[in-house]
C-alpha positions as CSV (number, residue, x, y, z in Angstrom):
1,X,81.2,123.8,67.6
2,X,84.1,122.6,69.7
3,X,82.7,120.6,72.7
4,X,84.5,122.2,75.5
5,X,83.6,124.8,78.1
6,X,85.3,128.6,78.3
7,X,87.7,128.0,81.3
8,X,85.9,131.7,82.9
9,X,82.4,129.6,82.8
10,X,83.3,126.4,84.7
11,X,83.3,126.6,88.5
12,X,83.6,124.0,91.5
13,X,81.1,124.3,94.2
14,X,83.4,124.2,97.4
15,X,80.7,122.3,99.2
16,X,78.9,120.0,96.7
17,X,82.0,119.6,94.7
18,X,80.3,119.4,91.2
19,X,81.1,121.5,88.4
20,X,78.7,123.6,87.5
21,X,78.4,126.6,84.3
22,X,78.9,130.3,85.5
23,X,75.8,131.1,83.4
24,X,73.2,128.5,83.4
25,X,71.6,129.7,80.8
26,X,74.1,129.5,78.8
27,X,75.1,125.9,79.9
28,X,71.7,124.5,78.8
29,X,72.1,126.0,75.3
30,X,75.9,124.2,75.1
31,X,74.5,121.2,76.2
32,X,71.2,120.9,73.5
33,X,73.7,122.2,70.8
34,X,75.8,119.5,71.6
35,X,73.3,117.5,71.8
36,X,71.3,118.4,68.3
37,X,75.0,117.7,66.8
38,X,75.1,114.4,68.3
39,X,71.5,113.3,67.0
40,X,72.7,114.4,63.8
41,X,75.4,112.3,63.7
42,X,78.3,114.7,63.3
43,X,81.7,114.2,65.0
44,X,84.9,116.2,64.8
45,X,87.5,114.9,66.6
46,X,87.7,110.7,67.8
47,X,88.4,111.9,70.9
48,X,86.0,115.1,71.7
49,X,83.3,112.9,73.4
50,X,85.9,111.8,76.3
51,X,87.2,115.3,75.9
52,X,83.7,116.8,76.7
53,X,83.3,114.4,79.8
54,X,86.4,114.7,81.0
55,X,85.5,118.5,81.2
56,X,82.1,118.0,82.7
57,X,83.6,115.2,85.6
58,X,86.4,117.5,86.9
59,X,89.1,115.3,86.8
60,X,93.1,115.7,87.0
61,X,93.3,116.8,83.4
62,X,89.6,118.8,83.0
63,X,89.1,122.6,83.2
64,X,87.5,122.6,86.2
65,X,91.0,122.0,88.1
66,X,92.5,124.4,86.7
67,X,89.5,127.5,87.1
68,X,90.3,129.9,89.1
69,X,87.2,129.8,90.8
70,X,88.5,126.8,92.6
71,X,89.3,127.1,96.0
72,X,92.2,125.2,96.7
73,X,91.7,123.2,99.9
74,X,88.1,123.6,100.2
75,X,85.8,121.0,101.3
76,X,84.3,118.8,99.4
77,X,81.5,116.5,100.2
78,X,81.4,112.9,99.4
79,X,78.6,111.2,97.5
80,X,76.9,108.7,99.5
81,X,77.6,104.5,98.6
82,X,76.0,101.6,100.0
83,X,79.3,99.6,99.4
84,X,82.9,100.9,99.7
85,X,85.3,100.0,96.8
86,X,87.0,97.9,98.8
87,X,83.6,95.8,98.9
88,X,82.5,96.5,102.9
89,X,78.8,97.4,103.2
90,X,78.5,101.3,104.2
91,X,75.7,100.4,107.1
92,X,75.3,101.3,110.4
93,X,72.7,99.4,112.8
94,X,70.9,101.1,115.8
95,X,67.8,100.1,118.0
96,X,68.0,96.8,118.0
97,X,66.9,94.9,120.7
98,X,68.5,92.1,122.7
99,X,71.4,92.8,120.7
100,X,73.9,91.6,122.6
101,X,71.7,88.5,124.2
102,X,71.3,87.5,120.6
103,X,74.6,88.0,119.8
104,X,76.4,86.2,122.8
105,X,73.7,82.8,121.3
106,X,76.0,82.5,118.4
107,X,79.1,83.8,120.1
108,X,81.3,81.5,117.7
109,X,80.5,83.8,114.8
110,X,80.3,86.7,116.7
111,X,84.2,85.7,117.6
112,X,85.3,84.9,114.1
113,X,83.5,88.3,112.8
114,X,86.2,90.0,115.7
115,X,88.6,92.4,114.6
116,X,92.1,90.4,115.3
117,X,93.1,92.5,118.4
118,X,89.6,91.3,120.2
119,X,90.1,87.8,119.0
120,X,93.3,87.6,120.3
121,X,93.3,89.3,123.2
122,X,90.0,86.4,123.9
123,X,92.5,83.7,123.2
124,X,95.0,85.0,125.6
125,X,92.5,86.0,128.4
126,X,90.8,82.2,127.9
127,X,93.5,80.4,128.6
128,X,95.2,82.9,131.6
129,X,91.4,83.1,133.3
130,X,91.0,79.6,133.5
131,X,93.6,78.8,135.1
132,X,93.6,81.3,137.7
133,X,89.8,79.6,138.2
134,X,91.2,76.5,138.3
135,X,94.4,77.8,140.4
136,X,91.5,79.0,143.2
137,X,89.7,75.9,143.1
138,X,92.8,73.7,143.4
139,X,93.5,76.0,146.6
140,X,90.8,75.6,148.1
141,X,90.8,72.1,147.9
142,X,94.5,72.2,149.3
143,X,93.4,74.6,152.3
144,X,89.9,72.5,153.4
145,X,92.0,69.1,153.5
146,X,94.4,70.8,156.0
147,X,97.6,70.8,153.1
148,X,98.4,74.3,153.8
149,X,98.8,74.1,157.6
150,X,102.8,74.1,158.6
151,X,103.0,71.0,160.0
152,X,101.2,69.6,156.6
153,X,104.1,71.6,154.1
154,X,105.9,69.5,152.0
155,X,109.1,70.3,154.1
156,X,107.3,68.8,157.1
157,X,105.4,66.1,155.4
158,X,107.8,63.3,156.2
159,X,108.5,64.0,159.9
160,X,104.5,64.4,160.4
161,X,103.6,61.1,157.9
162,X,101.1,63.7,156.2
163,X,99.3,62.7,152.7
164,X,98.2,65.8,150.9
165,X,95.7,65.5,148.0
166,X,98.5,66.7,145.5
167,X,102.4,66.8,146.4
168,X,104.8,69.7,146.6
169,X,101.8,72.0,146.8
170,X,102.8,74.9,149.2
171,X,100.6,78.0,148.2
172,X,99.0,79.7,145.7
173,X,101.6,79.6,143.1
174,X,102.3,76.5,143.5
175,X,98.2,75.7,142.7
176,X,98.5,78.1,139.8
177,X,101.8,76.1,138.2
178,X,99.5,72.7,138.8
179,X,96.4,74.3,137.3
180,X,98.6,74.7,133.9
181,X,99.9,71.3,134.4
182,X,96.4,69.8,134.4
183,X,95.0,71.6,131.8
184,X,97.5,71.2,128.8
185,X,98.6,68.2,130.2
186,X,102.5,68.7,130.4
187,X,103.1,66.8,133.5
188,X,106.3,68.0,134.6
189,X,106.3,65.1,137.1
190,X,107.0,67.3,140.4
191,X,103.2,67.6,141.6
192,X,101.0,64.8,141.2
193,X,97.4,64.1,142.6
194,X,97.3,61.5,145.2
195,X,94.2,59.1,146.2
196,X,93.6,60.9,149.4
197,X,91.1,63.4,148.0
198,X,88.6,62.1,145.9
199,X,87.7,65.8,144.9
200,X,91.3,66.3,143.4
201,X,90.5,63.5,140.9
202,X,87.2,64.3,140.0
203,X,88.5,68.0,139.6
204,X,91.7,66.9,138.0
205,X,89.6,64.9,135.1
206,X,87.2,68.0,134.4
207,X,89.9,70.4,134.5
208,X,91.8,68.2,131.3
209,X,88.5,67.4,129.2
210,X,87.8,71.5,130.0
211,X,91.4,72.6,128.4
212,X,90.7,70.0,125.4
213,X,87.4,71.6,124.7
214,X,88.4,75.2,125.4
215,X,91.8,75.2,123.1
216,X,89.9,73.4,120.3
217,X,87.5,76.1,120.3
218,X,89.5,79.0,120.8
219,X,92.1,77.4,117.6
220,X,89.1,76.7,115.7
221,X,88.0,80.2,115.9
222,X,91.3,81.4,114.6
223,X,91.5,78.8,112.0
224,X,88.4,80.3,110.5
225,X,89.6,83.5,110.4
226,X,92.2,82.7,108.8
227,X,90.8,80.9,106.2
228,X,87.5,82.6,105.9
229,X,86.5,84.0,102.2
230,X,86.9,87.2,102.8
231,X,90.7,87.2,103.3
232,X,90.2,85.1,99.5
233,X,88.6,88.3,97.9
234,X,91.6,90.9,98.8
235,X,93.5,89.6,95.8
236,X,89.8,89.8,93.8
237,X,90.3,92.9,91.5
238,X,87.8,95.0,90.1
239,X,88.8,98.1,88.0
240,X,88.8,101.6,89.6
241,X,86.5,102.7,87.1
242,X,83.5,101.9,84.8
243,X,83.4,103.0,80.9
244,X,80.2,103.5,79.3
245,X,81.3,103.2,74.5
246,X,79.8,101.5,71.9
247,X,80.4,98.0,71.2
248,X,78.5,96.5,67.7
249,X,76.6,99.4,67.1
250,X,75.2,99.7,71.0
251,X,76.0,101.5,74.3
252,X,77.7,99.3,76.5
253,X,78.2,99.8,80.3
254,X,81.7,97.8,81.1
255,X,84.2,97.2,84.1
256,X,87.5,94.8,84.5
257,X,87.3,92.5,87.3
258,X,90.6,90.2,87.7
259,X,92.5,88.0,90.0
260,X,96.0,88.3,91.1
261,X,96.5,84.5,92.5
262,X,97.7,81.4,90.6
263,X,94.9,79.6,92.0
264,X,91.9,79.6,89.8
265,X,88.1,80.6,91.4
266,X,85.8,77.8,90.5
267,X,82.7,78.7,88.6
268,X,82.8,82.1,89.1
269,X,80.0,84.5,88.4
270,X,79.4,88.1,88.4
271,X,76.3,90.1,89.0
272,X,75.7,93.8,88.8
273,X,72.5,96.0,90.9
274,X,71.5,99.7,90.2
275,X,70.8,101.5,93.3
276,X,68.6,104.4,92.6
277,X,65.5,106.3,93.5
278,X,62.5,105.0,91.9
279,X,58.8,107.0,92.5
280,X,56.0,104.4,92.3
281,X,52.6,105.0,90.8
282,X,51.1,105.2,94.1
283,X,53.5,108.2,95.1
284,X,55.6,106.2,97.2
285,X,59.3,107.3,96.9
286,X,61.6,104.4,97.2
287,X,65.2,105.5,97.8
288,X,66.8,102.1,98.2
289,X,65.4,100.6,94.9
290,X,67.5,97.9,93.3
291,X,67.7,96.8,89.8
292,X,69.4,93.6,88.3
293,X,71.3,94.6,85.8
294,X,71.6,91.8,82.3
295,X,75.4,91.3,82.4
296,X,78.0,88.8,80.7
297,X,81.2,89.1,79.4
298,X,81.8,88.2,75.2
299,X,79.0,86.0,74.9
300,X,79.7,83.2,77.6
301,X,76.9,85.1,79.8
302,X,77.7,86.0,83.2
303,X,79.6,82.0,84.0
304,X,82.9,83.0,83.6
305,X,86.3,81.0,82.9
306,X,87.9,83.4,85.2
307,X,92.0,82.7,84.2
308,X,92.8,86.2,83.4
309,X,91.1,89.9,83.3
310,X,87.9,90.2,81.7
311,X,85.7,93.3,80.5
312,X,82.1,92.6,82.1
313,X,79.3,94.1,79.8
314,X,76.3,95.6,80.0
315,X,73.9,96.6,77.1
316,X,72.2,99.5,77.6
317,X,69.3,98.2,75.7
318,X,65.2,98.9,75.8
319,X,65.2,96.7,79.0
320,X,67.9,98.8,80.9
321,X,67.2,101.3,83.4
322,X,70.2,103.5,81.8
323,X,68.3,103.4,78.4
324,X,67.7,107.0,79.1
325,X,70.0,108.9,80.3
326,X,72.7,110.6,78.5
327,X,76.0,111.9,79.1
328,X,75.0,114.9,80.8
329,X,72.0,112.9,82.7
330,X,74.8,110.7,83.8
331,X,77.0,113.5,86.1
332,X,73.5,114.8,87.3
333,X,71.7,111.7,88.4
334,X,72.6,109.7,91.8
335,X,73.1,105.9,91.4
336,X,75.4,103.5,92.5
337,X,76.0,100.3,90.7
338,X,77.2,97.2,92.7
339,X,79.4,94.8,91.4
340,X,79.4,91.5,93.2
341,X,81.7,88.1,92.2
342,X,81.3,85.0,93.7
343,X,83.2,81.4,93.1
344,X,84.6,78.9,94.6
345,X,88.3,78.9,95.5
346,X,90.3,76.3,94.0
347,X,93.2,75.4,97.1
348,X,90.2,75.3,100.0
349,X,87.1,74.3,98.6
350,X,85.1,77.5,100.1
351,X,82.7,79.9,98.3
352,X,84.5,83.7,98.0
353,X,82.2,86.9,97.5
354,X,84.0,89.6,96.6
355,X,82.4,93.2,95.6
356,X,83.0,96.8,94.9
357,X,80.5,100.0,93.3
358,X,80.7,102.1,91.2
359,X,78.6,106.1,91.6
360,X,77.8,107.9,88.5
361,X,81.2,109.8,89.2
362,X,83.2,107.1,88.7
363,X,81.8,106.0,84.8
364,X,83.7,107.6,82.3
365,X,81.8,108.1,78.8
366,X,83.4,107.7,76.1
367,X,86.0,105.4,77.4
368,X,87.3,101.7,76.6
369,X,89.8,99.5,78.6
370,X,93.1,98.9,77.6
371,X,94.4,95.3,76.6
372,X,96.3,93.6,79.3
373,X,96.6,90.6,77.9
374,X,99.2,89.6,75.7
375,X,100.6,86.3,74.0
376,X,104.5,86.2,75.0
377,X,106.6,84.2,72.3
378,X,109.7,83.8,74.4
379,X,107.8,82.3,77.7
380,X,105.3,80.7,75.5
381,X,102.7,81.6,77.6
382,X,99.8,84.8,78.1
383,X,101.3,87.2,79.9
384,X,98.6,89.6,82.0
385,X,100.0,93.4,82.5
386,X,98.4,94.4,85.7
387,X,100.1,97.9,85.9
388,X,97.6,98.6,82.9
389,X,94.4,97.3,84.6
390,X,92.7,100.7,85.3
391,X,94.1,102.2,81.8
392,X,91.8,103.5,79.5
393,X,91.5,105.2,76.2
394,X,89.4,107.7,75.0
395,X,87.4,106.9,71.7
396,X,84.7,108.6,70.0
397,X,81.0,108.0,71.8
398,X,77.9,109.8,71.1
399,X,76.9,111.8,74.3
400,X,73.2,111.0,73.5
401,X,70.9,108.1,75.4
402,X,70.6,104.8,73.9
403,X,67.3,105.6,72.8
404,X,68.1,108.9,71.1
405,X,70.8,106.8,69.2
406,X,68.4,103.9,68.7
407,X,66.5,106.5,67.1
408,X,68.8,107.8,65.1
409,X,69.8,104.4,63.7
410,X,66.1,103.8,62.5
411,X,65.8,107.3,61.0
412,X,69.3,106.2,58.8
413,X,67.9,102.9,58.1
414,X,64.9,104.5,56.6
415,X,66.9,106.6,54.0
416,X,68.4,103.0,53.1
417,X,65.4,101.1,52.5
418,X,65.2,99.9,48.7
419,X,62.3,102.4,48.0
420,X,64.0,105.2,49.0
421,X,67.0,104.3,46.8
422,X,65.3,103.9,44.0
423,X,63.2,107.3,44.7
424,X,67.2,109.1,44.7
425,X,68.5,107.2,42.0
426,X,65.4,108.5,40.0
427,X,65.7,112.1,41.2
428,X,69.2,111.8,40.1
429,X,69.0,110.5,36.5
430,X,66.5,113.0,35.7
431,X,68.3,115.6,37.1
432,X,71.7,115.0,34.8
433,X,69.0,114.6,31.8
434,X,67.7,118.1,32.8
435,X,71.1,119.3,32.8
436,X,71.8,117.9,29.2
437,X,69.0,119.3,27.6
């Protein structure tokens, strides 16, 4: 039996946007068929498992595109993810209390976790509010002295003999241009404070250990930004989607994580968690429930010697939560696996995070990566291919579970075993002597 759906029997829910069989019934039947063929070990085509997927995921080149029961334009509703692929956390916070009180005790993170506009626009408004504070202050020194009066104006200051507390200080402007002066120390050499006022001094050496403090603050802030990991892990790659083949006899759950910079990540590690929806004995229906999942990549374990693309791997063995599930068990459950890296980078010194998910969706069965790395003669040197990160190819992948196919490996293993040999060979010598006589 071919494995592919009549184009008249596949249809796209316009507000679920799974594919689903016109006749369920009929659907069910397709599926054990399938399935029976698969435990039996029988395959047509090398390509008919990706084929069937394909078919079943409705993706740019399935059936489901192309039925006419598609509404083109219709909504579709997105599955749910705790983690974008571009590795933020899908999370929303509410009731809290003291938020902001808590928030405003650690306002130098609070700052560097800013969106740019905010952090700038604190920078600017730092620097112009302090000075018009300090401009007001410096006034109102100038005005309680007597430096402001008309006789006391800098104009009138040598026909009256006056001594103001700071020269050529004639109004508010003038307290505002001496406010910068003083706080960035640029001493333009025009205004100066005098020893008349022994406010203006005490004021004048607060106002320059105040600008020291606030612009190494406010640069420090923006130096972490910066420099912070998280601006690191943009040129962190992980591959758009996960394959699910065999590999040495086994089911293997894989994905390509990469870098794109020159500059190596320092013991870097990967780690993978299923999120899924785990019922305990007790009734209680856990909806968050994570899972580590066993990962490593070759057999270097899950350290990696991260200097070019690598295929992360996980068996889907008797101590995997996927042991179970089969092709079609994959498009109907709900999961999400994370993905998480984590190094050191190589220029700065600092730790890097980088992450991305993957929903059941997103795993193509039947799948394996594309080589991206090749050995160039004329550079003398690997060359990595980067336009063929996400490329796959289809190759030929029971649709059954692990355990179905563990199974079926046993029950093969059993018709090899030495007895059963020599039972055959037995049958079949004294079946040719039968035939003689």
């Amino acid at each position: 039996m071919p494995l592919q759906v009549p184009l008249s029997d596949v249809q796209v829910d316009p507000v679920d946007g799974e594919t689903l069989a016109g006749d369920k019934d009929e659907t069910f039947t397709h599926m054990k068929e399938w399935k029976r063929q698969y435990m039996r070990g029988i395959s047509h085509t090398p390509s008919q498992a990706g084929v069937y997927y394909e078919a079943l995921k409705g993706s740019s080149h399935s059936l489901a595109k192309g039925s006419r029961n598609f509404r083109p334009g219709s909504m579709r509703r997105v599955r749910r993810r705790a983690v974008f692929k571009n590795g933020d956390c899908n999370v929303v916070q509410k009731h809290l209390q003291r938020r902001r009180v808590r928030f405003l005790q650690d306002m130098y993170t609070t700052m560097v976790d800013w969106q740019w506009r905010w952090t700038l626009l604190a920078f600017a408004l730092s620097f112009i509010l302090s000075w018009l504070f300090f401009a007001l202050i410096w006034w109102l020194i100038m005005y309680t002295h007597g430096d402001l009066e008309e006789l006391h104006l800098p104009h009138n200051q040598e026909d009256s003999g006056w001594a103001p507390c700071v020269s050529a200080i004639d109004g508010f402007t003038s307290c505002f241009l001496f406010s910068i002066e003083t706080q960035h120390t640029i001493g333009y050499g025009v205004r100066t404070t005098s020893p008349e006022c022994p406010e203006a001094i005490f004021m004048m050496c607060f106002q320059s250990i105040f600008g020291v403090m606030s612009s190494a603050f406010m640069a420090g802030i923006v130096f972490a930004k910066m420099t912070r990991a998280k601006q690191r892990a943009q040129t962190l790659l992980f591959s758009k989607h996960a394959v699910i083949c065999q590999r040495d006899g086994c089911l293997s759950l894989m994905f390509r994580v990469g870098d794109m910079r020159k500059s190596h990540i320092i013991g870097a590690g990967v780690r993978a968690q299923l999120i899924r929806t785990r019922s305990t004995k007790e009734g209680e229906v856990m909806t968050q429930h994570f899972t580590e999942l066993q990962i490593g990549t070759d057999e270097s374990g899950a350290d990696l010697f991260f200097i070019w693309p690598m295929v992360i791997e996980h068996r889907i063995d008797e101590s995997s939560p996927l042991y179970n599930l089969n092709a079609t068990d994959m498009l109907q459950d709900k999961f999400e696996i994370v993905v998480i890296l984590e190094g050191t980078v190589e220029s700065t010194g600092q730790s890097t995070q980088a992450r991305s998910s993957y929903i059941n969706t997103e795993i193509l069965w039947g799948h394996r990566f594309d080589p991206v790395v090749l050995y160039n003669k004329d550079l003398q040197a690997y060359e990595i291919d980067y336009a063929r990160f996400n490329e796959t190819t289809q190759v030929d992948t029971p649709l059954c579970s692990a355990r179905e196919l563990n199974e079926i490996y046993k029950i093969q293993e059993g018709f090899r075993t030495p007895e059963t040999t020599f039972n055959l060979r037995q049958v079949s010598s004294n079946n040719h002597s039968d035939q003689a006589s």
